[in-house]
LOBABA-931114 format. One line per 2 residues: number of its first residue (from 0); their letters; for each residue x, y, z of N, C-alpha, C. Coordinates in steps of 0.05 Angstrom, whole numbers, plus 32768, in hexadecimal, padded with zeros to 4 digits. Example, Ala and Ser with C-alpha at 12.3 -4.5 7.8 and 13.67 -1.06 7.14 Angstrom:
<sites>
0) AS) 8108,7F8E,809C,80F6,7FA6,809C,8108,7FBE,809C | 8101,7FD3,808E,8111,7FEB,808F,8102,8001,809D
</sites>
This chain:
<sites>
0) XX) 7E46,7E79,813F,7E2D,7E89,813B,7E30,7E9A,8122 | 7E1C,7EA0,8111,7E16,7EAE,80FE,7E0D,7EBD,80F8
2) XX) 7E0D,7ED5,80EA,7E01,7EF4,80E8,7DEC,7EEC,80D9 | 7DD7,7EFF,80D4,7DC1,7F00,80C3,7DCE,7F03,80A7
4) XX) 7DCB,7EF4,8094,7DDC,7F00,807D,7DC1,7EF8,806B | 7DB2,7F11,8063,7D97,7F0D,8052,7D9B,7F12,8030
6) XX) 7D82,7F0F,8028,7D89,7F0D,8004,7D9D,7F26,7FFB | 7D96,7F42,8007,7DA9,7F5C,8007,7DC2,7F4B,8002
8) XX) 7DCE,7F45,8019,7DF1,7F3C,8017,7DE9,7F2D,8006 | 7DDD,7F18,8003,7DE8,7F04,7FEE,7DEB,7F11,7FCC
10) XX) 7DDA,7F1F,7FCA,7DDC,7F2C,7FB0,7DF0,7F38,7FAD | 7DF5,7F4D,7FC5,7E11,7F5C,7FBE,7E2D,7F4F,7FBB
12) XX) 7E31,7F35,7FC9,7E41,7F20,7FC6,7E42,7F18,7FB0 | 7E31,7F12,7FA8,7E28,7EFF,7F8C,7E2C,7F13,7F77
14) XX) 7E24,7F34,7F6F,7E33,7F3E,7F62,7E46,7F49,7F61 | 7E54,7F44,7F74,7E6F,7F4F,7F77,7E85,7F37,7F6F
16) XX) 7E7D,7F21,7F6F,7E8C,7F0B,7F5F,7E8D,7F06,7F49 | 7E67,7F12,7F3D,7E65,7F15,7F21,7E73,7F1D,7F17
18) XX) 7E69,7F3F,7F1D,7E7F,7F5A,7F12,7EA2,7F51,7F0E | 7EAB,7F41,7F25,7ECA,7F3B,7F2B,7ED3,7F24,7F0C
20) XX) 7EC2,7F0E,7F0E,7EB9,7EF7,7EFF,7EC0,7F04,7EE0 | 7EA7,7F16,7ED9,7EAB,7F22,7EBB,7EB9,7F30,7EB2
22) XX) 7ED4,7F43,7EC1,7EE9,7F52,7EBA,7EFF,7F3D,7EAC | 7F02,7F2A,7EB3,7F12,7F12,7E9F,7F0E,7F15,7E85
24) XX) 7EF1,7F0B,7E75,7EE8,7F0A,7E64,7EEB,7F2A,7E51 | 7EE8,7F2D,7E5E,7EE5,7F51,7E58,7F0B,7F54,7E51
26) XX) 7F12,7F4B,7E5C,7F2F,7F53,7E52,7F38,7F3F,7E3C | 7F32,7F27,7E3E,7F3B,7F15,7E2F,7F41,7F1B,7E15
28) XX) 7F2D,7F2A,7E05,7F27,7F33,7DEE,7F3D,7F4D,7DED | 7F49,7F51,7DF5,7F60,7F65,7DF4,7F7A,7F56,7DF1
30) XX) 7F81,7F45,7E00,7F9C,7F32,7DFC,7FA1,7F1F,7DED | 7FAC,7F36,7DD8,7FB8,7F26,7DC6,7FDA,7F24,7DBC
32) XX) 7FEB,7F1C,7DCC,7FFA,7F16,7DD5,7FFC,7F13,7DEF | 801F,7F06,7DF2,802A,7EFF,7E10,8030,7F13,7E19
34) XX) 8033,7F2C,7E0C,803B,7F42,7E17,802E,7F57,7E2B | 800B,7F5A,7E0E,7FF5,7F5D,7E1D,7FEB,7F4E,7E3B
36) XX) 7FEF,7F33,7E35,7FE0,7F20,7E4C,7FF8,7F2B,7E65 | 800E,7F25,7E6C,8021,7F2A,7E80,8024,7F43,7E82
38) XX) 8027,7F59,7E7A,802E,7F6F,7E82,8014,7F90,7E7E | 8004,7F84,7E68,7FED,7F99,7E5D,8009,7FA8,7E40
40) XX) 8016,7F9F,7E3B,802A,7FB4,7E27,8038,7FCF,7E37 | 8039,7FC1,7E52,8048,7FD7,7E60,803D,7FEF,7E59
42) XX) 8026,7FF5,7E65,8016,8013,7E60,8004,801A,7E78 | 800B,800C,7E8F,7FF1,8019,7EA8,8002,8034,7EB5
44) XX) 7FED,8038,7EB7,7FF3,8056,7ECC,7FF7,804E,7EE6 | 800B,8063,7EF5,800E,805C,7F14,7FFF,8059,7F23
46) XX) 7FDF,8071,7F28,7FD3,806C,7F3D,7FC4,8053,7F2E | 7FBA,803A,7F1D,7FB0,8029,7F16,7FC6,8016,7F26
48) XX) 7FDD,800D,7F1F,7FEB,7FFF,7F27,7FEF,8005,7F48 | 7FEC,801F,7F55,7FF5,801F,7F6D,7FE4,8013,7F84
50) XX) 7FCF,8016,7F6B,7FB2,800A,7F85,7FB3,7FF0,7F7E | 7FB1,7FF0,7F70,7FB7,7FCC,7F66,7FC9,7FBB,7F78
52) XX) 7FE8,7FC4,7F7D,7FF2,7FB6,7F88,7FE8,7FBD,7FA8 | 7FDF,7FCA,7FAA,7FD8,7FCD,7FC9,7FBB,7FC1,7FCB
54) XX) 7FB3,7FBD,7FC1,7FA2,7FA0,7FC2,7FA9,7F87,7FC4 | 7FC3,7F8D,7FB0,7FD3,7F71,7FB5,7FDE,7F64,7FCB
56) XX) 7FE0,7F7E,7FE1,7FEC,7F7B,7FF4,7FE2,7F73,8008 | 7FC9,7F7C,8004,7FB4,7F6F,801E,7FA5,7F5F,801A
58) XX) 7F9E,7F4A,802C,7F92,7F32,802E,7F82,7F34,8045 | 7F75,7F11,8049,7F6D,7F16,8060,7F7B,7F08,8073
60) XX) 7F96,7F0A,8077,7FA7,7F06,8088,7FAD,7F26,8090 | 7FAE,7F36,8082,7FAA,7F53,8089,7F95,7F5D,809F
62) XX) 7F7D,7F54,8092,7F65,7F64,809C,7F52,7F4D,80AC | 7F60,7F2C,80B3,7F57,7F1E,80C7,7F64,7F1A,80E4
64) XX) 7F88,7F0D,80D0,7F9D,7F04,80E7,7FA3,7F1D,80F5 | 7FB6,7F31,80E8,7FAD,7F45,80F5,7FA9,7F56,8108
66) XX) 7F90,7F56,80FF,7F7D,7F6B,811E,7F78,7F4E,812A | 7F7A,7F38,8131,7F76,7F23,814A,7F8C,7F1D,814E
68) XX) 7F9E,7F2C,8146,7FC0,7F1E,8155,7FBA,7F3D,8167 | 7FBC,7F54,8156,7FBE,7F67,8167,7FAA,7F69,8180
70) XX) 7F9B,7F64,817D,7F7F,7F61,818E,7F8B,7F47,81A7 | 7F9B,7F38,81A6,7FA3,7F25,81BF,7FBB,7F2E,81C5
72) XX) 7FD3,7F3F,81B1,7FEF,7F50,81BF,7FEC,7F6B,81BD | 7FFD,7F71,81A7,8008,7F8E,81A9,800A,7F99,818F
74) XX) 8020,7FAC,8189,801D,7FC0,8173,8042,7FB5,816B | 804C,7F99,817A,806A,7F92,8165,8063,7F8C,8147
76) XX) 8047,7F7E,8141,8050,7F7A,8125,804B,7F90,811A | 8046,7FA8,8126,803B,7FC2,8111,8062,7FC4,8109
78) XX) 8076,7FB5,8118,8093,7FC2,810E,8094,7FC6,80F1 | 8095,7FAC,80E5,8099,7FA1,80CE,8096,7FB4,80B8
80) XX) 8071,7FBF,80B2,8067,7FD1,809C,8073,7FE5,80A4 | 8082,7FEB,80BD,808F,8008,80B9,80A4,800E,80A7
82) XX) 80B0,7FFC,80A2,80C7,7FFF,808E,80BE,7FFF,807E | 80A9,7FF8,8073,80A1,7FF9,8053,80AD,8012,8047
84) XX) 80AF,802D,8052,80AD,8042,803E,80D0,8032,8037 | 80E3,802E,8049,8101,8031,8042,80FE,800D,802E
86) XX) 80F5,7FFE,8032,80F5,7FED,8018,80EF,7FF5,7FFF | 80DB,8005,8000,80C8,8009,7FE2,80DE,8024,7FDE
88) XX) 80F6,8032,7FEC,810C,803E,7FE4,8125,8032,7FD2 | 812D,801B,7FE4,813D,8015,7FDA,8135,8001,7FBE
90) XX) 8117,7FFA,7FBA,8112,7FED,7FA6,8113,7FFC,7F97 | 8109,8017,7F98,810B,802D,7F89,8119,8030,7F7B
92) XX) 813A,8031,7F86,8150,803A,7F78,8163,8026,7F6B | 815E,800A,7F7D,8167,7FED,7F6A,815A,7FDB,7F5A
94) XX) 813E,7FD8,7F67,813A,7FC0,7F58,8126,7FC4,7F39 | 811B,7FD7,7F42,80FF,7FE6,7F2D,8117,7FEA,7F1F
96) XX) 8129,7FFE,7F16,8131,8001,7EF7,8143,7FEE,7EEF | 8146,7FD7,7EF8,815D,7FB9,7EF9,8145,7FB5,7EE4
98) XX) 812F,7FB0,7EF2,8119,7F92,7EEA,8105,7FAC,7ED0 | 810A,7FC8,7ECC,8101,7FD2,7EB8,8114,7FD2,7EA3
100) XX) 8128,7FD7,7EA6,8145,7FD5,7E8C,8138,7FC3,7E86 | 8143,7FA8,7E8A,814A,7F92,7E87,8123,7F89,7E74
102) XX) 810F,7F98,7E74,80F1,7F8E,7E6B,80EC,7F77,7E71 | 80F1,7F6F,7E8C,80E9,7F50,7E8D,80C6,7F53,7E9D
104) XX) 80BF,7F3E,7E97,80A7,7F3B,7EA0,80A2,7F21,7EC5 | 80B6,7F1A,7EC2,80BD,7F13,7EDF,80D8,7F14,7EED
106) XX) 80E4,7F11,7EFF,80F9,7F08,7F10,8108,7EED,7EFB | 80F4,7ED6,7EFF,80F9,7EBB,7EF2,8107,7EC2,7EDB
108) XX) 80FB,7EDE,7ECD,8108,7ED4,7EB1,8127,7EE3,7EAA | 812E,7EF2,7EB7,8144,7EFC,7EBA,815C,7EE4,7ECA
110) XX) 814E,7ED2,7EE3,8160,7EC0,7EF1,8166,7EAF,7ED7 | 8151,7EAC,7EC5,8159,7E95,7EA5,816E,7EA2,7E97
112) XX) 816C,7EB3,7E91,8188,7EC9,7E82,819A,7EC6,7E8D | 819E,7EC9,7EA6,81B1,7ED1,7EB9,81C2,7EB0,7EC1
114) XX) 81B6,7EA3,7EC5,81BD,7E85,7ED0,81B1,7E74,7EC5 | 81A4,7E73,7EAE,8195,7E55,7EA8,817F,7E49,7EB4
116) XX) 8170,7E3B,7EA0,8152,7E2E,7EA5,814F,7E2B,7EC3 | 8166,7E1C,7EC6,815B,7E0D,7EDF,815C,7E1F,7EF9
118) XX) 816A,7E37,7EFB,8169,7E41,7F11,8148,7E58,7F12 | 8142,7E54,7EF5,812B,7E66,7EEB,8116,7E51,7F02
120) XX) 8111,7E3B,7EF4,8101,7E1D,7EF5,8107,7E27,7F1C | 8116,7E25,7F2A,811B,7E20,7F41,8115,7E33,7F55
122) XX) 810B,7E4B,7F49,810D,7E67,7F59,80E8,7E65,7F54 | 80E2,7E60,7F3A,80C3,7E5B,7F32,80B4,7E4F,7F4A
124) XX) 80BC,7E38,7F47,80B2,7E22,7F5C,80B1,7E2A,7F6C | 80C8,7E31,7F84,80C4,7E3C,7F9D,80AD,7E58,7F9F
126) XX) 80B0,7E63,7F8F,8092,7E80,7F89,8089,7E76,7F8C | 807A,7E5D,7F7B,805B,7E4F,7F7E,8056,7E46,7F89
128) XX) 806A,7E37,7F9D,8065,7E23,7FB4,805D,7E39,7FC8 | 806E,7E4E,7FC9,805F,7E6B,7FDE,804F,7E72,7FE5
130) XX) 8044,7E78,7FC6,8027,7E88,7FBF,8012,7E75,7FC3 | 8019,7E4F,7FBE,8007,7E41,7FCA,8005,7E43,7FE4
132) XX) 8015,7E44,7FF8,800C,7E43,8012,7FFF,7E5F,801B | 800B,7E79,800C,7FFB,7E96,8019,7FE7,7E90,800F
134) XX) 7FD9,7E8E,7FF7,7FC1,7E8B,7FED,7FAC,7E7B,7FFE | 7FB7,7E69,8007,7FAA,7E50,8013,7F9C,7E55,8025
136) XX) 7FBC,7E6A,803A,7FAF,7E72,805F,7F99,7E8B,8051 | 7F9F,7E98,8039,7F88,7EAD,8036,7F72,7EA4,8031
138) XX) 7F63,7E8C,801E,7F4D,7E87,8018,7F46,7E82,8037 | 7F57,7E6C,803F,7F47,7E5A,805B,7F41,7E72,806F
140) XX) 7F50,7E8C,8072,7F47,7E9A,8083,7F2D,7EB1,807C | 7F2D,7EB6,8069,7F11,7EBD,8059,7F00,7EAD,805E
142) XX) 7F01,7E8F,8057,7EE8,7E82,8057,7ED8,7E7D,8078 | 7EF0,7E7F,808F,7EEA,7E82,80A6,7ED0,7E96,80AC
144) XX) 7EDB,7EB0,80A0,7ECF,7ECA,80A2,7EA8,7EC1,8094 | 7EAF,7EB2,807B,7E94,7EB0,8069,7E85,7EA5,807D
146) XX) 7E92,7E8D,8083,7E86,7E6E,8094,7E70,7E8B,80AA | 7E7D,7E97,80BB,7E75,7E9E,80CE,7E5E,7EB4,80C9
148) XX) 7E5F,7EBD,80AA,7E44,7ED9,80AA,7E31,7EC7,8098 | 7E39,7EB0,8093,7E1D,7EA1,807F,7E1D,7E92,8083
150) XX) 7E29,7E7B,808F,7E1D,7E64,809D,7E2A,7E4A,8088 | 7E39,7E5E,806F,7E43,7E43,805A,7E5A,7E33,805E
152) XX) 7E65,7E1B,8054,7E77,7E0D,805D,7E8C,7E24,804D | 7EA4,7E1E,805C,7EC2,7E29,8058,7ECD,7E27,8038
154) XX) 7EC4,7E03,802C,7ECA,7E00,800D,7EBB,7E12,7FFB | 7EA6,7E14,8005,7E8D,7E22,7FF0,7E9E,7E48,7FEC
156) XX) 7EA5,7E4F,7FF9,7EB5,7E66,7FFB,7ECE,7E60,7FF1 | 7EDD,7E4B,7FF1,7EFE,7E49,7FED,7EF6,7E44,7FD0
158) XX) 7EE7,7E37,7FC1,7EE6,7E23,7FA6,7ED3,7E41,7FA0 | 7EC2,7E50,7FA0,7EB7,7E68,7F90,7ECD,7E7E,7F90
160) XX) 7ED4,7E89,7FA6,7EED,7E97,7F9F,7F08,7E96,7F8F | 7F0C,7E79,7F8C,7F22,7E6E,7F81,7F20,7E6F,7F64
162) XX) 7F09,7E69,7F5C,7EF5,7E65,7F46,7EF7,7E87,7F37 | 7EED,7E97,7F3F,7EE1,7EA9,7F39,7F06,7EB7,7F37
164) XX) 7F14,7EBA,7F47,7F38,7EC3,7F4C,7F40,7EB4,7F31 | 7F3D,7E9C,7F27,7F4A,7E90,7F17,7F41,7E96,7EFC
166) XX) 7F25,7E9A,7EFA,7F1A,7EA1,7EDD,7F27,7EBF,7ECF | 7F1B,7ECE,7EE3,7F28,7EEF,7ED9,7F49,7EED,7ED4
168) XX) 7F4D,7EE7,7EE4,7F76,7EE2,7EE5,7F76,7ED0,7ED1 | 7F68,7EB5,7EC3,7F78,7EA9,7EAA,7F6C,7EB3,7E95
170) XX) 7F57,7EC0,7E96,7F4B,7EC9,7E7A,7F56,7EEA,7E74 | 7F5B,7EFC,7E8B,7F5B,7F14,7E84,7F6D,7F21,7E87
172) XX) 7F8C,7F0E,7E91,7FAC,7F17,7E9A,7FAB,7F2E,7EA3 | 7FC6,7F35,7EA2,7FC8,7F52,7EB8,7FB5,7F6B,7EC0
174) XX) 7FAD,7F73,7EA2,7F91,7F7C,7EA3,7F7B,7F79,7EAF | 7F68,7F66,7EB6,7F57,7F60,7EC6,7F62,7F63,7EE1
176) XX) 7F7F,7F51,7EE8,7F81,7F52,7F07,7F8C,7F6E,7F10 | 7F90,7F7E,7F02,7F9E,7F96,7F06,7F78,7FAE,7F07
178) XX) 7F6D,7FAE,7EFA,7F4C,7FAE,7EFF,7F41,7FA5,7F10 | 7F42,7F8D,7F1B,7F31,7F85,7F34,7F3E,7F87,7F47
180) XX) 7F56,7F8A,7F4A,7F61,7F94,7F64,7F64,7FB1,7F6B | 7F59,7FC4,7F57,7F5D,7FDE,7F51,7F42,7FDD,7F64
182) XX) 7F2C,7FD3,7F5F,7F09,7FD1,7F61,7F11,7FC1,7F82 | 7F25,7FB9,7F8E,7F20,7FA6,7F9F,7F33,7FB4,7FBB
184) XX) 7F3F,7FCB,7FA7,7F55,7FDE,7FBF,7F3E,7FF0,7FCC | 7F2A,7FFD,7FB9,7F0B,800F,7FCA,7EFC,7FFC,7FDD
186) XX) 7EFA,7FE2,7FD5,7EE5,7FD5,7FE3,7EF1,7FCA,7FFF | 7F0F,7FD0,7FFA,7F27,7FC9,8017,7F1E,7FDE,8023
188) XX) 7F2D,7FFB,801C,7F20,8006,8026,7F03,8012,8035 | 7EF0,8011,8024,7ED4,8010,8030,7ED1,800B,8040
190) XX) 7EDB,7FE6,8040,7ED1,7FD7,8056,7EDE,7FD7,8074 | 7EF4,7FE6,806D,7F02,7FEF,8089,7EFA,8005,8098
192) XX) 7EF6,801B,808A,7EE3,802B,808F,7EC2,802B,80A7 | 7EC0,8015,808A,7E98,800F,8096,7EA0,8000,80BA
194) XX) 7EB8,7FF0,80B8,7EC2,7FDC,80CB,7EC6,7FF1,80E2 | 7ED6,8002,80DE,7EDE,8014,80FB,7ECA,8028,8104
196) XX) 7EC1,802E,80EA,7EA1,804D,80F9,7E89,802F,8108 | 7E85,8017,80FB,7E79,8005,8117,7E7E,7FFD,812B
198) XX) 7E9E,7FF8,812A,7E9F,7FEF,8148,7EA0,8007,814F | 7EAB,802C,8146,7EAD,8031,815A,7E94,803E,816B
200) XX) 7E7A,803E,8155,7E62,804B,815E,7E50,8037,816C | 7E5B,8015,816E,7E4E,8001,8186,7E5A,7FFF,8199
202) XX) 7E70,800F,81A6,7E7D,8016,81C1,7E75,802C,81D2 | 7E6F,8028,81E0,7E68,803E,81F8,7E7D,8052,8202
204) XX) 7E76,8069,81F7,7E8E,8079,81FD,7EA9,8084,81DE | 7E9D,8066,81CD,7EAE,8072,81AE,7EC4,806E,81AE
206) XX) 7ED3,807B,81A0,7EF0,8072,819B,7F0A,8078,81B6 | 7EFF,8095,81C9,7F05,8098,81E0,7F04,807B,81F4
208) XX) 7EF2,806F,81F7,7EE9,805B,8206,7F08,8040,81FA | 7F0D,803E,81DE,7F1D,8032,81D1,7F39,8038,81D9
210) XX) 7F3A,8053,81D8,7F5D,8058,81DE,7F64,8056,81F0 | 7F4D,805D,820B,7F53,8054,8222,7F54,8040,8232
212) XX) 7F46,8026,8229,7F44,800B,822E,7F64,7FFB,8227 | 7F6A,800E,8203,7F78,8001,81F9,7F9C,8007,820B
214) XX) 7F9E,8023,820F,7FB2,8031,8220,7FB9,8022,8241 | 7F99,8011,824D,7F9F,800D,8263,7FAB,7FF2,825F
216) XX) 7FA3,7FE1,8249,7FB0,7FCF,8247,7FC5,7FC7,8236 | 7FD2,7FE4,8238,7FF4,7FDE,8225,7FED,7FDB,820D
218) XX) 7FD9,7FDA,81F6,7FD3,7FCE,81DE,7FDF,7FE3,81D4 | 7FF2,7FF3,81D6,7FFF,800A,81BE,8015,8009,81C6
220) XX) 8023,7FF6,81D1,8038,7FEF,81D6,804C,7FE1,81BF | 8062,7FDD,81B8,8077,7FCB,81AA,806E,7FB5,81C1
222) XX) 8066,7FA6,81BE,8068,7F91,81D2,805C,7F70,81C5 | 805E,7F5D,81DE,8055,7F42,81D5,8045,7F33,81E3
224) XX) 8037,7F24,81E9,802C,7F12,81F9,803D,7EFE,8209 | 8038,7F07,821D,804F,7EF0,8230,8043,7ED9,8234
226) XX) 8043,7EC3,822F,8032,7EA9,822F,8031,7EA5,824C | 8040,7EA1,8258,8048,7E9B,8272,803C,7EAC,8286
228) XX) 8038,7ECB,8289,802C,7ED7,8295,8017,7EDD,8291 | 800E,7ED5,8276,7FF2,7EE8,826A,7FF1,7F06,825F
230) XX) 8007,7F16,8269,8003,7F30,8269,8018,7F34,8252 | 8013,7F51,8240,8020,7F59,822C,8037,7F6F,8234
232) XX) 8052,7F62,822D,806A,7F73,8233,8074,7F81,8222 | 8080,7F94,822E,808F,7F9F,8215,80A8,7F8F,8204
234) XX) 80B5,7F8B,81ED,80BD,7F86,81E4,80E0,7F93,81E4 | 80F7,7F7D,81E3,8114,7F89,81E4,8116,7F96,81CE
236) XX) 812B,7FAE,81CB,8138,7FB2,81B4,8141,7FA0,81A5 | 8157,7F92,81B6,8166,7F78,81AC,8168,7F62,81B7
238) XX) 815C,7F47,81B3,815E,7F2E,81B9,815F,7F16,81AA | 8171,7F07,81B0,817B,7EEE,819D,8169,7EDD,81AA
240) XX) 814F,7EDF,81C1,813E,7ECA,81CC,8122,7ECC,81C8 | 8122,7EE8,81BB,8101,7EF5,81C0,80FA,7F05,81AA
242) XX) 80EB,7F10,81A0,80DA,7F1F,8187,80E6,7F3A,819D | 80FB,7F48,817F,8103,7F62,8198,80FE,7F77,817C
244) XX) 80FE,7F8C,8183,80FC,7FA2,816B,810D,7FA3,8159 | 8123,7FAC,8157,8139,7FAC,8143,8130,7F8E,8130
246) XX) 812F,7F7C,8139,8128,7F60,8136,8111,7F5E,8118 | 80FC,7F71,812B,80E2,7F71,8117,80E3,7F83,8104
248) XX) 80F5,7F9C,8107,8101,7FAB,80F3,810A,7F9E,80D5 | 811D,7F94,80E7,813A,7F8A,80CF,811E,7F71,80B9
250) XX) 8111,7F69,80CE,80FE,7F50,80C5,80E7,7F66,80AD | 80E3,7F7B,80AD,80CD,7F87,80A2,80DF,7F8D,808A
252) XX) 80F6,7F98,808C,8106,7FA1,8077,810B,7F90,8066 | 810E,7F77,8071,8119,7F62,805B,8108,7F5C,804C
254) XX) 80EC,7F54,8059,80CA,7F4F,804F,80CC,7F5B,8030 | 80CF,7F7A,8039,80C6,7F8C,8029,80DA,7F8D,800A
256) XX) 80F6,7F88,8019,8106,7F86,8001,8109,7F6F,7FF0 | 80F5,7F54,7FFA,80EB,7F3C,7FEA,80D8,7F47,7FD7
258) XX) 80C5,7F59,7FEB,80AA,7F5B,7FD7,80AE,7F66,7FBC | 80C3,7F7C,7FBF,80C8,7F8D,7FA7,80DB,7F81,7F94
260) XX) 80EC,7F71,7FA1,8103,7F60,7F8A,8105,7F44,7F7B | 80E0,7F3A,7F91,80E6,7F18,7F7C,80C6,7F0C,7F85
262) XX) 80B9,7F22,7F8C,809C,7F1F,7F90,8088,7F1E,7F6E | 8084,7F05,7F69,807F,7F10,7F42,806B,7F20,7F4B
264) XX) 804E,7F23,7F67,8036,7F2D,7F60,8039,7F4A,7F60 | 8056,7F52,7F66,805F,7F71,7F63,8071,7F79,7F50
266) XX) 8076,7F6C,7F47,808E,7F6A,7F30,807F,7F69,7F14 | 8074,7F5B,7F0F,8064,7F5D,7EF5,8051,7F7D,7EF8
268) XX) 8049,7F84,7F0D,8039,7F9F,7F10,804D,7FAE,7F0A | 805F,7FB7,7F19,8071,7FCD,7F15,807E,7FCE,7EF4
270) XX) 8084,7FAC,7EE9,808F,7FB8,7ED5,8075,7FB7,7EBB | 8067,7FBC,7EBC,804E,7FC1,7EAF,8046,7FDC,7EAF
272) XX) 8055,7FEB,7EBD,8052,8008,7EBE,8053,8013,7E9F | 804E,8030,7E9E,8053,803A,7E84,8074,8041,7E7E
274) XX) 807E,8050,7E94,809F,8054,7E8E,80AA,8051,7EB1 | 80BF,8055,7EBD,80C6,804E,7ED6,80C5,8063,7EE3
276) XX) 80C2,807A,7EDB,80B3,808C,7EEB,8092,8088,7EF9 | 8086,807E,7EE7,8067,8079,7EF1,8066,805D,7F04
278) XX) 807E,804B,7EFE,808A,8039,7F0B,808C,803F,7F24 | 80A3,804C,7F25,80A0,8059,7F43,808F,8069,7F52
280) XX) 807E,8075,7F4B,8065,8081,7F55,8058,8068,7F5C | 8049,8052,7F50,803E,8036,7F54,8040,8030,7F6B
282) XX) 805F,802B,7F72,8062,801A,7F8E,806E,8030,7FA3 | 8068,8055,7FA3,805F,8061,7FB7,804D,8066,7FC2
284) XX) 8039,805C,7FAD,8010,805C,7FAF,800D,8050,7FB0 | 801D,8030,7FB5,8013,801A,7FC5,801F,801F,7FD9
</sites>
């Protein structure tokens, strides 16, 4: 079933792809070098870069998978983002002034200095083979979302988004995507916003009515869905058989210390900063 989605949305859709669409072009005319195109000449400011990468961060595996995993268990995968602050620490103090000394513009190109083409060539591949499959579950789960408020097929969303992501990003390098994700961290926002003051003003009773529904049925629990019983348990500290806390800890920490040490879509941001001080501000404001 399908929402009313009238000429209003479609316009605002339609210029908001525009708007997204023409920041490429708009930069293009500025990069003139490799240096410019990959990094901006190493000159953004932190809060630019910080919102940026925290756009980068969220998808709609964020703001779909999610709230419908949490919405059938519990509050275990909230473990993970808890560590973020002690990753984005220890990136802090190792990997950010490694990958700023050194002025490299990726991970890859330092593994080529360090070990040769091929371990460069081999570390590449596996990124892109990555970013093909996250990219992939993200369009297809977006286009789910489209399919269902306009009535359009799933490609018509995957092939315009893809379209419109690919133009700005090959015409307008770091610049543009470091701009539209700046323009795309408010509209995250907003729309989370606009998302929680509705549901919670189409509930009877409000956000009270919420805590208490949610309290009687364990949903603020560390816990998991027991397949077998139906009902949501709490979760072990420690188990070699089961999703236990320490478990989802150690699992969040490691996440986080990938993201910051060989993630290029954070790595090229941070070292694009102006000096490693504004560096480090970046990925505390993400």
């Amino acid at each position: 079933m399908t929402s009313h989605f009238g000429i209003l949305d479609w316009t605002i859709v339609a210029l908001y792809f525009c708007v997204m669409a023409s920041i490429g072009p708009l930069f293009a005319r500025m990069n003139k070098s490799t240096e410019t195109f990959f990094v901006g000449n190493r000159s953004f400011p932190s809060w630019l870069l910080g919102l940026a990468m925290f756009a980068t961060s969220i998808s709609s595996v964020t703001v779909v998978a999610f709230p419908a995993d949490s919405y059938k268990t519990a509050y275990l995968r909230l473990l993970p983002p808890l560590m973020l602050p002690f990753g984005i620490y220890i990136a802090s103090k190792v990997f950010l002034p490694f990958f700023r000394q050194s002025r490299c513009t990726s991970a890859f190109e330092y593994l080529e200095g360090r070990f040769g083409p091929g371990v460069r060539l081999y570390a590449a591949v596996g990124f892109l083979i990555g970013q093909v499959l996250r990219i992939s579950t993200i369009l297809y789960l977006v286009s789910l979302v489209f399919e269902q408020m306009t009535g359009a097929t799933p490609y018509v969303c995957i092939v315009v988004g893809g379209l419109v992501i690919g133009t700005y990003t090959v015409l307008g390098g770091i610049k543009a995507i470091v701009w539209t994700q700046f323009v795309q961290s408010f509209v995250l926002w907003l729309g989370a916003i606009l998302c929680f003051a509705t549901v919670v003003t189409h509930i009877d009773g409000g956000l009270a009515t919420i805590l208490s529904t949610a309290w009687a049925d364990s949903k603020f629990i560390f816990g998991d869905l027991n397949p077998v019983s139906g009902r949501i348990e709490r979760a072990p500290w420690i188990s070699l058989q089961h999703k236990a806390i320490v478990m989802m800890l150690l699992v969040g920490l490691t996440n986080w210390l990938t993201e910051y040490s060989s993630n290029q879509n954070v790595i090229q941001k941070y070292v694009s900063a102006k000096n490693p001080r504004e560096a480090t501000r970046s990925i505390w404001i993400c």
